[in-house]
C-alpha positions as CSV (number, residue, x, y, z in Angstrom):
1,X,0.0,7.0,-10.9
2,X,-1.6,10.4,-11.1
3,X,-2.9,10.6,-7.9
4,X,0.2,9.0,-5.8
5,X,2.7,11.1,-8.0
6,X,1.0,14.3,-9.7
7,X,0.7,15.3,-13.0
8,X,2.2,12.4,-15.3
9,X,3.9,13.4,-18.9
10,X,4.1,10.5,-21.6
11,X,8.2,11.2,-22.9
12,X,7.0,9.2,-25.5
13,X,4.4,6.5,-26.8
14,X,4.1,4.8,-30.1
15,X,7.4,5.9,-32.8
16,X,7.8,5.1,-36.5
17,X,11.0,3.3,-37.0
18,X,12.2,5.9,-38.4
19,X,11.5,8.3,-35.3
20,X,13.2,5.7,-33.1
21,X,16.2,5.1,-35.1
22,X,16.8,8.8,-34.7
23,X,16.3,9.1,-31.1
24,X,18.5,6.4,-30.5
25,X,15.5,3.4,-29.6
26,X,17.0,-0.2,-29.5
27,X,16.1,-2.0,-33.0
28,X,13.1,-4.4,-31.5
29,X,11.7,-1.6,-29.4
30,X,8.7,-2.1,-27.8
31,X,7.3,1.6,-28.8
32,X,6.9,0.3,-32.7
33,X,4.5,-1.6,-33.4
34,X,4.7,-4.4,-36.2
35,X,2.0,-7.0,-37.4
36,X,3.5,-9.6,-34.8
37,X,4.6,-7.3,-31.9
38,X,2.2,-4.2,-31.1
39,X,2.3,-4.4,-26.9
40,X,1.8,-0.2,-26.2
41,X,5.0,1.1,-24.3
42,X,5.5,4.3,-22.3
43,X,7.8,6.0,-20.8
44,X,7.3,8.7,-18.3
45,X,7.5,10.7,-15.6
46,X,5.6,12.2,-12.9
47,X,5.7,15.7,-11.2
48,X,6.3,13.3,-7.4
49,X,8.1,11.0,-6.7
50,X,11.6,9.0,-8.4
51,X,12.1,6.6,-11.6
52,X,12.4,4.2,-9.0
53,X,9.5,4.7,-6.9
54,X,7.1,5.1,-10.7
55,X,9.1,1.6,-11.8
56,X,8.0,0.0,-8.8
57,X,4.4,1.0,-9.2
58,X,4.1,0.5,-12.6
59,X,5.3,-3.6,-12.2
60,X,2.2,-4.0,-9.3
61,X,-0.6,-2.8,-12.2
62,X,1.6,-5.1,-14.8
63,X,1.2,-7.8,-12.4
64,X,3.8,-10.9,-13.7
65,X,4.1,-9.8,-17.3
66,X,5.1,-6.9,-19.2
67,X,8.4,-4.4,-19.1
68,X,9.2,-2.2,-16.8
69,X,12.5,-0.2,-17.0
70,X,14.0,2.5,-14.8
71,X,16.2,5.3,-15.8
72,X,17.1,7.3,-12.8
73,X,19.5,9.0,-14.7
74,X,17.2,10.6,-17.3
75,X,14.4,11.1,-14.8
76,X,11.8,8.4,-16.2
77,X,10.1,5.1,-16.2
78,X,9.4,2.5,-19.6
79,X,6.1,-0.1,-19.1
80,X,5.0,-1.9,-22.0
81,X,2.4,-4.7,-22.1
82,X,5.1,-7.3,-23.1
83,X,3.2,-11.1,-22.3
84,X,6.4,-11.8,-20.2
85,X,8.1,-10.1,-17.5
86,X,11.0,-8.1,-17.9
87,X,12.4,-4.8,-16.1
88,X,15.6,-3.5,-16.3
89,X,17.8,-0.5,-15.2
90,X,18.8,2.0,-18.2
């Protein structure tokens, strides 16, 4: 990612529930881990490039599993190690 798009900045990483209850995170987030779900998420963005463009690249290096979502209209990109595939528009 780095060195197609620039600098990358994590948004955020790994939240206590209650850290994403109060920034509005869906209840089974991928960004908390439990006993029976801990698959790392991100979301980001880079100093090139487009959610879309960061979206795309991140689902080639996830290959046919994990989570890949794209929020143009905040400006960033969620991947998470998920063991199915799933990506989304926010």
């Amino acid at each position: 990612m780095r060195e197609r798009y620039g600098r990358v900045t994590v948004l955020s990483g790994y939240r206590t529930v209650t850290y994403n209850i109060a920034v509005g995170g869906v209840r089974n987030s991928f960004h908390v881990y439990t006993e029976r779900k801990a698959y790392p998420a991100v979301d980001f963005r880079c100093e090139r490039g487009s959610p879309e463009l960061w979206g795309r690249a991140a689902r080639q290096m996830l290959g046919s599993s994990g989570g890949v979502g794209v929020y143009p209209g905040q400006g960033f990109t969620h991947a998470d190690t998920r063991p199915v595939r799933s990506d989304w528009r926010g």
